[in-house]
MARPAMAR-391788 format. One record per residue (C-alpha): residue number from 1; chain; x, y, z. Coordinates in steps of 0.02 Angstrom, whole numbers. Each point is the difference from the previous one (the first is absolute). Layout:
<rs>
R,NUM,A,X,Y,Z
...
</rs>
This chain:
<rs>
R,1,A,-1334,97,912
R,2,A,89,153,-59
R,3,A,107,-15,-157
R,4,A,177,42,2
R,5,A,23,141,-121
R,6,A,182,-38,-82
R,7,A,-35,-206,-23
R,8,A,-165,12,-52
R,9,A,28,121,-151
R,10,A,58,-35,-185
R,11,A,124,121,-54
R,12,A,41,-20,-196
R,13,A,141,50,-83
R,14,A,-18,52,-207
R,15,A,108,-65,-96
R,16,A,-41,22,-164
R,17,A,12,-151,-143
R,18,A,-86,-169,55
R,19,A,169,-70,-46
R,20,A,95,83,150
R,21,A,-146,-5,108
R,22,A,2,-195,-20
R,23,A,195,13,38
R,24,A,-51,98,142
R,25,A,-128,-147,69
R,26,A,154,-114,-25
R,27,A,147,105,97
R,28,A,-129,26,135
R,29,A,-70,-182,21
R,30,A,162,-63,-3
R,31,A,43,107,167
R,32,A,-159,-73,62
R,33,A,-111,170,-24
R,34,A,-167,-26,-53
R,35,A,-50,93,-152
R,36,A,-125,-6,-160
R,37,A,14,78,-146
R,38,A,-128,137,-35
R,39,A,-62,116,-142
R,40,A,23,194,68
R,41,A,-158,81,-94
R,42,A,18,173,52
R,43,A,196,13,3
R,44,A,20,96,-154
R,45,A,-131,11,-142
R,46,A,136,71,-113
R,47,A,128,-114,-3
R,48,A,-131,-155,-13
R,49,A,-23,-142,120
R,50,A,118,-26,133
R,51,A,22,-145,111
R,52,A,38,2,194
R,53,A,29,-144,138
R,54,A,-85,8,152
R,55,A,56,-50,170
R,56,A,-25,26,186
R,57,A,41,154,60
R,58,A,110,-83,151
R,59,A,103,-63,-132
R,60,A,39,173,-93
R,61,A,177,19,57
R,62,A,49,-163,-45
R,63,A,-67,35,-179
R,64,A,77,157,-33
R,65,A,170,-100,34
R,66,A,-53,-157,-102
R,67,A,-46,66,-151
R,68,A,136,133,-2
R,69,A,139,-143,11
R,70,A,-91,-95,-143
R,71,A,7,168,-89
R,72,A,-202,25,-45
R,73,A,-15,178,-20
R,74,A,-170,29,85
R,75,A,-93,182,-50
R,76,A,-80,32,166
R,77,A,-59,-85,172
R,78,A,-169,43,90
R,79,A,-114,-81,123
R,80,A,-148,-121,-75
R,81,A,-125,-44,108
R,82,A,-78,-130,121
R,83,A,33,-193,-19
</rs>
C-alpha cells in the first residue's frame, strides 16, 4: 500500500511560548484540526526553548487561516515527518 505523501506527513508550526502554543491546540481543535503540542528542540538555541504544534500536512492551509484569525503569531512552518 503506498502512502499518500500530503496526509500522511506532520507539518509543525513554532510558535514559541507553551502558553500560545496551548492557545494554538485550542483555536485549532475547536475547528476540528487535530494537533498536539510539541517542544521544537532545534528551533533556536539562542532564544531558549520554543514550542510548536504539529498537524497533518493536508490540513496546512486550514491552519495558516485558523491561527491567524485567533491572532497566534507563529515564527515559522516546516514539514515534520511520518505518522
Amino acid at each position: 500500500m503506498m502512502r499518500n505523501e500530503t496526509n500522511d506527513r506532520e507539518c509543525i508550526a513554532v510558535i514559541g511560548s507553551m502558553t500560545q502554543a496551548m492557545r494554538a491546540q485550542k483555536a485549532l481543535a475547536s475547528a476540528a484540526v487535530r494537533a498536539k503540542v510539541i517542544k521544537a528542540d532545534s528551533f533556536d538555541e539562542t532564544q531558549g526553548c520554543a514550542y510548536a504544534v504539529s498537524y497533518p500536512c493536508a490540513q496546512e492551509a486550514n491552519v495558516r487561516s485558523i491561527l491567524q484569525h485567533a491572532g497566534v503569531r507563529v515564527r515559522s512552518f516546516s514539514k515534520g515527518g511520518w505518522r
